[in-house]
TORKOL-4160 file (C-alpha; in steps of 0.2 Angstrom, whole numbers, padded with zeros to 4 digits, m for minus):
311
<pt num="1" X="0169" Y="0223" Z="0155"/>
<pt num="2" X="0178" Y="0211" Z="0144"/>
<pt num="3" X="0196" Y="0211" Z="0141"/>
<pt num="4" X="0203" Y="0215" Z="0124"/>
<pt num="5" X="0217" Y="0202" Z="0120"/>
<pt num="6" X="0234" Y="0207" Z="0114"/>
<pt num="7" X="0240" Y="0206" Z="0099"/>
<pt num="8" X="0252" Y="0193" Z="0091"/>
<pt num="9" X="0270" Y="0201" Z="0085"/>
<pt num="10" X="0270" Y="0195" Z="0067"/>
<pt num="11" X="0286" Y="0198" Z="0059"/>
<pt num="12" X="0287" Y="0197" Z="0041"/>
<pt num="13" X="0302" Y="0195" Z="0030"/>
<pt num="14" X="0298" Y="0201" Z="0013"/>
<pt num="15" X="0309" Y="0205" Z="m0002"/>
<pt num="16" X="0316" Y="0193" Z="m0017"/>
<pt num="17" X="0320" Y="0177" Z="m0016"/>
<pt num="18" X="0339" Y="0172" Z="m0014"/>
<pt num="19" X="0343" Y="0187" Z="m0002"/>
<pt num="20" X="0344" Y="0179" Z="0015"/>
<pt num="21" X="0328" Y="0175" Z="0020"/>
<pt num="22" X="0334" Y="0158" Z="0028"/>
<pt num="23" X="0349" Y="0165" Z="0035"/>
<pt num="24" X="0340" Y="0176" Z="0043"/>
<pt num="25" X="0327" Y="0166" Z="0051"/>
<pt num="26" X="0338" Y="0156" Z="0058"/>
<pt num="27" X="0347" Y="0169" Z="0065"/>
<pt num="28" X="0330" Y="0176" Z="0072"/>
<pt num="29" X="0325" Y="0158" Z="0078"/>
<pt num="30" X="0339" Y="0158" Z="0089"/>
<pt num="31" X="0333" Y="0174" Z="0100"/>
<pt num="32" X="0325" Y="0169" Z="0116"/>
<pt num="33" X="0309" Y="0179" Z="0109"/>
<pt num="34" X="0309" Y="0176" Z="0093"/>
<pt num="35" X="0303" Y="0160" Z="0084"/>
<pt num="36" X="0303" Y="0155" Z="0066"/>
<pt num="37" X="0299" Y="0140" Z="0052"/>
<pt num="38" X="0304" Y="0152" Z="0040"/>
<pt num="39" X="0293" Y="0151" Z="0025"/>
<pt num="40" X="0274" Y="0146" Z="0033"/>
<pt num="41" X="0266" Y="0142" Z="0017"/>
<pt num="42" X="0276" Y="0124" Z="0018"/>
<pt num="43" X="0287" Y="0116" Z="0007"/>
<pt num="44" X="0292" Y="0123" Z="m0013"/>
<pt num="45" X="0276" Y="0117" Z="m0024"/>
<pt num="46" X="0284" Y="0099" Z="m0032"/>
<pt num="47" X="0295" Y="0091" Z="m0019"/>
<pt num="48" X="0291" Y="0073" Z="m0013"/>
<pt num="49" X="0285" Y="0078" Z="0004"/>
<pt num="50" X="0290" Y="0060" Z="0011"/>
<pt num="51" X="0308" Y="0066" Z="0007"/>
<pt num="52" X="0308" Y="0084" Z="0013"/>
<pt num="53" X="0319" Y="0086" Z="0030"/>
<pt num="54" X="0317" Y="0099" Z="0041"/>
<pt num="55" X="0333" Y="0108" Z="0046"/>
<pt num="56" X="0334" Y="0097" Z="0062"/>
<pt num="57" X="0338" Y="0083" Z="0050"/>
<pt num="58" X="0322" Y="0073" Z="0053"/>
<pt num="59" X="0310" Y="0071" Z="0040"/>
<pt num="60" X="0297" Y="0084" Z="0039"/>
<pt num="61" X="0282" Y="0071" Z="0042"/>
<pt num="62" X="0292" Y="0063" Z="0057"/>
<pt num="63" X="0300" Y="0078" Z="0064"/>
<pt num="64" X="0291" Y="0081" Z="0082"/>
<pt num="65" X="0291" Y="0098" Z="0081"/>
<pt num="66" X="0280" Y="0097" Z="0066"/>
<pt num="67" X="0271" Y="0084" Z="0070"/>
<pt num="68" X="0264" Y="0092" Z="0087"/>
<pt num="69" X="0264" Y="0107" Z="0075"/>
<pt num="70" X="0250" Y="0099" Z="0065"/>
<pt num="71" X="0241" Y="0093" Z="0079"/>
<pt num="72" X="0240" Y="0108" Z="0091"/>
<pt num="73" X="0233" Y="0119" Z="0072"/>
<pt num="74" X="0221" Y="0104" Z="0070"/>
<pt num="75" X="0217" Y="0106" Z="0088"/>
<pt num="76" X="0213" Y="0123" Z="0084"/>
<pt num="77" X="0199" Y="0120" Z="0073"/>
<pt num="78" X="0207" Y="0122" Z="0056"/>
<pt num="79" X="0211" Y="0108" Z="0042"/>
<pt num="80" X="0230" Y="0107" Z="0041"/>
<pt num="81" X="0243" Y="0093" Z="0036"/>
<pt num="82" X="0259" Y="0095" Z="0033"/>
<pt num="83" X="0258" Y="0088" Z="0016"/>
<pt num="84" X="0245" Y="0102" Z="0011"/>
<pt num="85" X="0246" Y="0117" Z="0023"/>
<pt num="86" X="0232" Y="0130" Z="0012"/>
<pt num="87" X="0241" Y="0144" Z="0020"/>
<pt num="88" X="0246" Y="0152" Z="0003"/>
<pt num="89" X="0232" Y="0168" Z="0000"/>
<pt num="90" X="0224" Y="0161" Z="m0013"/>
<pt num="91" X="0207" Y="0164" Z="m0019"/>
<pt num="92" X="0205" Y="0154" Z="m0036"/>
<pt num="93" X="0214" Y="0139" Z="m0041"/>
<pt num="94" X="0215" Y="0146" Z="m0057"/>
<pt num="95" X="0231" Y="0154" Z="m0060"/>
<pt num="96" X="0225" Y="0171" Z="m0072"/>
<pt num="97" X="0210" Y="0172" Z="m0061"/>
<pt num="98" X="0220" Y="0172" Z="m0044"/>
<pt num="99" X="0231" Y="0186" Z="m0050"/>
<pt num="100" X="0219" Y="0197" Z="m0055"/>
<pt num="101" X="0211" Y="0193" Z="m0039"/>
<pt num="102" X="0224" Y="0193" Z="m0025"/>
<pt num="103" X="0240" Y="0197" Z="m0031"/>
<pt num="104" X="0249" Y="0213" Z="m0037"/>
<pt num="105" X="0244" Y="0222" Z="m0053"/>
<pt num="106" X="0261" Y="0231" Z="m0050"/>
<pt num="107" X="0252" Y="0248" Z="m0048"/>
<pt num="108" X="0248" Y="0255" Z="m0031"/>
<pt num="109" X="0232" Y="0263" Z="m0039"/>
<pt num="110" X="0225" Y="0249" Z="m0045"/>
<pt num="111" X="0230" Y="0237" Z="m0032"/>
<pt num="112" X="0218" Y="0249" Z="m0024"/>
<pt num="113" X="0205" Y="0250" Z="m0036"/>
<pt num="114" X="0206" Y="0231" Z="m0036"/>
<pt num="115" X="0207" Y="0228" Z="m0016"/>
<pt num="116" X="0190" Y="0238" Z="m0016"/>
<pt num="117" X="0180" Y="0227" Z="m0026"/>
<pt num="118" X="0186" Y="0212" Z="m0024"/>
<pt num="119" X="0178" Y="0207" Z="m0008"/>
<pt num="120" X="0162" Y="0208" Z="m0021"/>
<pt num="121" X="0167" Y="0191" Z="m0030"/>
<pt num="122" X="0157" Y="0175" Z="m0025"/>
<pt num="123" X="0165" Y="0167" Z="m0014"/>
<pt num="124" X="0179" Y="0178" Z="m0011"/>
<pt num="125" X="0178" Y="0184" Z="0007"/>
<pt num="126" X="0173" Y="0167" Z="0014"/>
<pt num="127" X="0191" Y="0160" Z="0006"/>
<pt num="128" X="0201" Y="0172" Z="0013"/>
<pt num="129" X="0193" Y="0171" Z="0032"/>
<pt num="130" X="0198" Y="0153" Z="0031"/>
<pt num="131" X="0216" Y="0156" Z="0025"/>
<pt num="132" X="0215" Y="0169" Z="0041"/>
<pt num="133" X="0212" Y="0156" Z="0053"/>
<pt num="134" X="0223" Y="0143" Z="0048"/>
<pt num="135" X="0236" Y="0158" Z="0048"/>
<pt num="136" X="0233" Y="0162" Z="0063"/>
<pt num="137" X="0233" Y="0143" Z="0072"/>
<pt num="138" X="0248" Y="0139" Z="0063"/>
<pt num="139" X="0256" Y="0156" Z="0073"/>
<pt num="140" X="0249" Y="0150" Z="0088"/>
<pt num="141" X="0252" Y="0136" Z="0089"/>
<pt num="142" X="0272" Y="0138" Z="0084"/>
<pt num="143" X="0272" Y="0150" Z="0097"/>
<pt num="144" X="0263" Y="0140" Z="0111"/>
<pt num="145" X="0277" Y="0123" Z="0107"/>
<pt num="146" X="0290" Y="0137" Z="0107"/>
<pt num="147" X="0287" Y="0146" Z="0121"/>
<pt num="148" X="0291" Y="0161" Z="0114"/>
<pt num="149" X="0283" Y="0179" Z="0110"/>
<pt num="150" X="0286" Y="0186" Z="0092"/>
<pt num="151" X="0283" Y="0174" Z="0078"/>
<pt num="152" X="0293" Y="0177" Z="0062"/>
<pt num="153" X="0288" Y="0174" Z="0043"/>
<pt num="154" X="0301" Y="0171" Z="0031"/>
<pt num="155" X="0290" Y="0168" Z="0016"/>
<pt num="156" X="0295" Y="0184" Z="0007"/>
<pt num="157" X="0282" Y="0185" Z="m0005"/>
<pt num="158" X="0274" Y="0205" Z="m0005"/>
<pt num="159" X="0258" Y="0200" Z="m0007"/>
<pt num="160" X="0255" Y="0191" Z="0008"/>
<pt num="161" X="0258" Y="0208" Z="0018"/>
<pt num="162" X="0240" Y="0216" Z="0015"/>
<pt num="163" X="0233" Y="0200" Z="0021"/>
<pt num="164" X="0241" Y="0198" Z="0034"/>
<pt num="165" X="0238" Y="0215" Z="0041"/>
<pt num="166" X="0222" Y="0212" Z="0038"/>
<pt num="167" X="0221" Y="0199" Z="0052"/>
<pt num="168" X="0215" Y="0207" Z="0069"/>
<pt num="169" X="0226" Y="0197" Z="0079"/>
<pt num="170" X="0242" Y="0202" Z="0070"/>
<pt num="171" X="0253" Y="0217" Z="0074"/>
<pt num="172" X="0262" Y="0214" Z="0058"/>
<pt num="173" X="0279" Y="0223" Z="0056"/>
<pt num="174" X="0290" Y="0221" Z="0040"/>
<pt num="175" X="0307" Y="0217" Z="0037"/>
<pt num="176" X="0311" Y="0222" Z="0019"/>
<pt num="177" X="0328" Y="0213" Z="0015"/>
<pt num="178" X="0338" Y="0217" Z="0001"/>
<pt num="179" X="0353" Y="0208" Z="m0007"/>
<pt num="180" X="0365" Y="0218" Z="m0021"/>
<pt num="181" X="0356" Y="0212" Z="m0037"/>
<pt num="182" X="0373" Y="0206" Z="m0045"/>
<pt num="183" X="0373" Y="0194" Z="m0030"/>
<pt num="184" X="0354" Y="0189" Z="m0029"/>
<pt num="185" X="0354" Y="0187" Z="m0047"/>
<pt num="186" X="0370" Y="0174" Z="m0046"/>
<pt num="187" X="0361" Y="0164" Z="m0032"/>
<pt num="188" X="0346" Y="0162" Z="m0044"/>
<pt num="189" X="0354" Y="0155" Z="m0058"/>
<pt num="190" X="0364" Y="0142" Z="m0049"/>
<pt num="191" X="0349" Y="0136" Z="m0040"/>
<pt num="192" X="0338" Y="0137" Z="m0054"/>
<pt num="193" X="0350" Y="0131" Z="m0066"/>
<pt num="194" X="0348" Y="0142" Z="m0079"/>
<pt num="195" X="0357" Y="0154" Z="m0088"/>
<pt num="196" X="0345" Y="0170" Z="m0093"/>
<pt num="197" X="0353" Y="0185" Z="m0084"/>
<pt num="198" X="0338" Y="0195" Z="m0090"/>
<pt num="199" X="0325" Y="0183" Z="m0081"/>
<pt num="200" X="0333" Y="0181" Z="m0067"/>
<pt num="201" X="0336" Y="0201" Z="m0064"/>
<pt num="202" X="0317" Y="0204" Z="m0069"/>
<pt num="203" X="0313" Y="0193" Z="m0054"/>
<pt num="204" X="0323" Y="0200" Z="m0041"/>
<pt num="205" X="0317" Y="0220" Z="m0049"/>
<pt num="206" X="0298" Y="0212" Z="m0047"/>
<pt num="207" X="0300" Y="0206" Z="m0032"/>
<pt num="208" X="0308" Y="0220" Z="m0023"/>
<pt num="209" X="0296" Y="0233" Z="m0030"/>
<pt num="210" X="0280" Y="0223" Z="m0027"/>
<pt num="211" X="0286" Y="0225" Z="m0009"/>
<pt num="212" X="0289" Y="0243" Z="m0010"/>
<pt num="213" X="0273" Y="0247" Z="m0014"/>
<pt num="214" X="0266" Y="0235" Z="m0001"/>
<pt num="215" X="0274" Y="0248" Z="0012"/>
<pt num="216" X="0259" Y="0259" Z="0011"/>
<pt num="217" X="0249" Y="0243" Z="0020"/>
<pt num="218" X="0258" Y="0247" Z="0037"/>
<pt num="219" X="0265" Y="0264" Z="0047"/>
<pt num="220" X="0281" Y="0268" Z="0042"/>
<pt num="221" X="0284" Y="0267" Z="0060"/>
<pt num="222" X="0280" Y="0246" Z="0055"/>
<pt num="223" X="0293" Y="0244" Z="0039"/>
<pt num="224" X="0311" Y="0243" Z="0042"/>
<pt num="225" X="0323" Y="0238" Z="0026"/>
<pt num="226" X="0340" Y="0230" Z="0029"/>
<pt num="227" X="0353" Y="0223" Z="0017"/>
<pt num="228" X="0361" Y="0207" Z="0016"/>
<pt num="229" X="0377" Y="0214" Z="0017"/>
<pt num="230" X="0374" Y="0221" Z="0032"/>
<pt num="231" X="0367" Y="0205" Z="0038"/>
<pt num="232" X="0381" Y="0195" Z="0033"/>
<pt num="233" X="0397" Y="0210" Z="0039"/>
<pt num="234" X="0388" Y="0213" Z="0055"/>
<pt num="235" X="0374" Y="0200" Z="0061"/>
<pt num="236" X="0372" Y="0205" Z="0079"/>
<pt num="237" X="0371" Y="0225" Z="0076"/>
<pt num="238" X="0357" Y="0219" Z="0063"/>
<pt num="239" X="0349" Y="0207" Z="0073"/>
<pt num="240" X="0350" Y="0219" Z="0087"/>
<pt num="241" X="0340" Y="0232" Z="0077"/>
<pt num="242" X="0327" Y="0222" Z="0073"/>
<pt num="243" X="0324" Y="0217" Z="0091"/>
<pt num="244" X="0322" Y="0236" Z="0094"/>
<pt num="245" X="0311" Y="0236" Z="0079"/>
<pt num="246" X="0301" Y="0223" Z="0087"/>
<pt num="247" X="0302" Y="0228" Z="0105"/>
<pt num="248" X="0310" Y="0216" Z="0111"/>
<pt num="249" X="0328" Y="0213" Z="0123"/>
<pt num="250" X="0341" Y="0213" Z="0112"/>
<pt num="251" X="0353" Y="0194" Z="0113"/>
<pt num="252" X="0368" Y="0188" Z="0108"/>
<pt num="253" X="0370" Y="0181" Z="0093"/>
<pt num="254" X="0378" Y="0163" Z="0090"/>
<pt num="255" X="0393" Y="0162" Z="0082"/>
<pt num="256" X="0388" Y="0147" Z="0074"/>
<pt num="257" X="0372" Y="0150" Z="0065"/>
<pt num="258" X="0366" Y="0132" Z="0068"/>
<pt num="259" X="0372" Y="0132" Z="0086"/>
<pt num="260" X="0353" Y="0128" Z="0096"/>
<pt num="261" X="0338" Y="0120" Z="0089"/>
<pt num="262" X="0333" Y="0126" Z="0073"/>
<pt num="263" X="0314" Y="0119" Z="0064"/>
<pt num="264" X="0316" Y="0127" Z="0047"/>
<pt num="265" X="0311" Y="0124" Z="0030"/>
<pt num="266" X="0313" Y="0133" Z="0014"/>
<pt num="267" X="0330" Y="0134" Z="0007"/>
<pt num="268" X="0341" Y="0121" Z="0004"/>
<pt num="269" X="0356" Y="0130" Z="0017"/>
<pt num="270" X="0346" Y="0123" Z="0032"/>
<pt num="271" X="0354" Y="0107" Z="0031"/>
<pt num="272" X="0373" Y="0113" Z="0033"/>
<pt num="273" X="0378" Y="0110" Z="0050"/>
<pt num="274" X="0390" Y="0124" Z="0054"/>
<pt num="275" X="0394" Y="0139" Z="0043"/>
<pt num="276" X="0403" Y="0155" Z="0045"/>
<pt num="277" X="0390" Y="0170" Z="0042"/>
<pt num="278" X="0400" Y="0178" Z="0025"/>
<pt num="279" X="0393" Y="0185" Z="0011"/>
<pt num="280" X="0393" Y="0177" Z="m0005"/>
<pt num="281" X="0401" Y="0187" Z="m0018"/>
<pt num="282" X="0403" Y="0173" Z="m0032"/>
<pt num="283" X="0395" Y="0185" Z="m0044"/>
<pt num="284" X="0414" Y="0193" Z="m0045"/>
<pt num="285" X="0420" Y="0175" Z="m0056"/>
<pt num="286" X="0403" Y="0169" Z="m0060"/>
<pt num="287" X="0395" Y="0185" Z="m0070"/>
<pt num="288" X="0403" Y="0191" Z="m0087"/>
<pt num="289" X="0405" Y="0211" Z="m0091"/>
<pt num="290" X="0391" Y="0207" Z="m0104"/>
<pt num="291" X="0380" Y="0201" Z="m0089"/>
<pt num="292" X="0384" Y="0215" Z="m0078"/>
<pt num="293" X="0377" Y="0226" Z="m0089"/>
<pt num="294" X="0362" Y="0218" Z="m0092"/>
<pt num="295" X="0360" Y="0217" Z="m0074"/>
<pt num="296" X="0364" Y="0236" Z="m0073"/>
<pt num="297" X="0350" Y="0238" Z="m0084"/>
<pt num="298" X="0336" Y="0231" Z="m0078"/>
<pt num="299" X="0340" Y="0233" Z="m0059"/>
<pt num="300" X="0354" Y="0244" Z="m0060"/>
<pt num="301" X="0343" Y="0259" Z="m0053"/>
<pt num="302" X="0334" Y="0250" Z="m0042"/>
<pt num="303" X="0349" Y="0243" Z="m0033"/>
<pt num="304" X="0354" Y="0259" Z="m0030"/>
<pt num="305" X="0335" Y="0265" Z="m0025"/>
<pt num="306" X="0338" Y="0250" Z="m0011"/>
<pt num="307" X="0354" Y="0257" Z="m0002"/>
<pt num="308" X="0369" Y="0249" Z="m0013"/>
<pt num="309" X="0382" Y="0258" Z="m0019"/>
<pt num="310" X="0382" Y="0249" Z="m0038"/>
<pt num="311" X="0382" Y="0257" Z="m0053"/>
């Protein structure tokens, strides 16, 4: 009688963007179990890749972490360079078509509807198994030139939860991590450089409800939220409940963030060098009074919904 193989811990970091998600990957990364890239659908669409640096301080393409990384997925028996990784869930290259396809209609019931007759569009099934495998080799191969057990994905976006627990060699549990919208929202619009309070809180709103309704995807016993703050006032207690989370030994956590060997991509705060974990509260001189309350507005509610205390 065959043996049935166990399954691969996949943590998965969902939430907004601006919220943490690197800082807490690399926190993560330096657990002797746990082992992160951070976000595993590569670099932002638009950078010059031949420029890129992974957060060792090597370039991306010259790193050997990565470049073993390519190899041992290549290995695998899936296409994958670091230039064009395919492991975003996609299943048309046309933008319309591939939300109405695979990503949330922003309505639990017809993100149902949707997910049941989907698998009847030409073509459709085929695209996705692939994205499974190379998925899946990237996960094992991170894990096999780590050496470690539980692999952590910090690419945040809720849509790639139902696919991934859709891959039978995951055990997928989620992180859902929140940042005070007035915060979140300030992040975005220094790093997108723009100055529209409403679009910026409309993301963070989207974003954090698209991953609330992602929740009914995995137990309740698989979903655990935490907030940046908490992150930020108390890193070990939170990094020692998601390693009960995960079932794994709890660790100390560095004092230095960057202390250890770190291979992560994604936000530009993987360069620094050494920081002291604090919370970033530049929304306090950066945000007018008119600006709060359009924040209030639009994700006033929500931020409350989440666990903060504002308005």
């Amino acid at each position: 009688m065959a043996v049935s193989q166990a399954k691969i811990p996949y943590l998965y970091i969902a939430g907004a963007g601006f919220s943490g998600s690197t800082l807490l990957a690399l926190l993560l990364n330096a657990h002797p179990k746990m082992v992160s890239i951070s976000e595993t659908e590569g670099p932002t669409e638009g950078v010059n890749i031949t420029e890129y640096s992974c957060s060792c301080g090597t370039l991306l393409l010259q790193c050997p972490f990565f470049v073993e990384l390519e190899r041992r997925v290549n290995a695998l028996g899936s296409a994958f360079s670091l230039s064009n990784w395919q492991t975003e869930f996609r299943a048309s290259q046309h933008r319309i078509l591939d939300i109405l396809l695979v990503r949330s209609l922003r309505s639990a019931f017809l993100d149902r509807c949707r997910d049941a007759l989907v698998p009847f569009w030409p073509g459709y099934l085929s695209t996705i198994r692939a994205i499974n495998q190379r998925v899946t080799h990237l996960t094992q191969a991170t894990l096999a030139i780590s050496g470690k057990e539980v692999f952590v994905d910090a690419q945040k976006d809720p849509n790639r939860i139902k696919f991934l627990c859709g891959i039978e060699q995951f055990n997928v549990k989620v992180v859902h991590l929140v940042r005070d919208v007035r915060g979140a929202v300030t992040s975005r619009l220094k790093n997108d450089r723009t100055d529209d309070i409403g679009w910026a809180t409309r993301r963070w709103y989207v974003a954090n409800m698209n991953t609330e309704r992602a929740r009914h995807y995995v137990s309740p016993q698989q979903w655990l939220r935490v907030t940046y703050s908490d992150l930020c006032t108390d890193p070990q207690g939170t990094i020692d409940s998601i390693a009960d989370f995960v079932g794994v030994q709890r660790a100390p956590t560095p004092q230095n963030v960057y202390d250890g060997p770190h291979h992560i991509i994604g936000n530009r705060m993987r360069l620094k060098k050494s920081a002291q974990i604090k919370e970033d509260e530049t929304w306090k001189t950066r945000l007018s009074e008119d600006d709060v309350q359009i924040v209030a507005r639009i994700g006033g509610a929500a931020n409350r919904y989440f666990g903060h205390d504002w308005p």
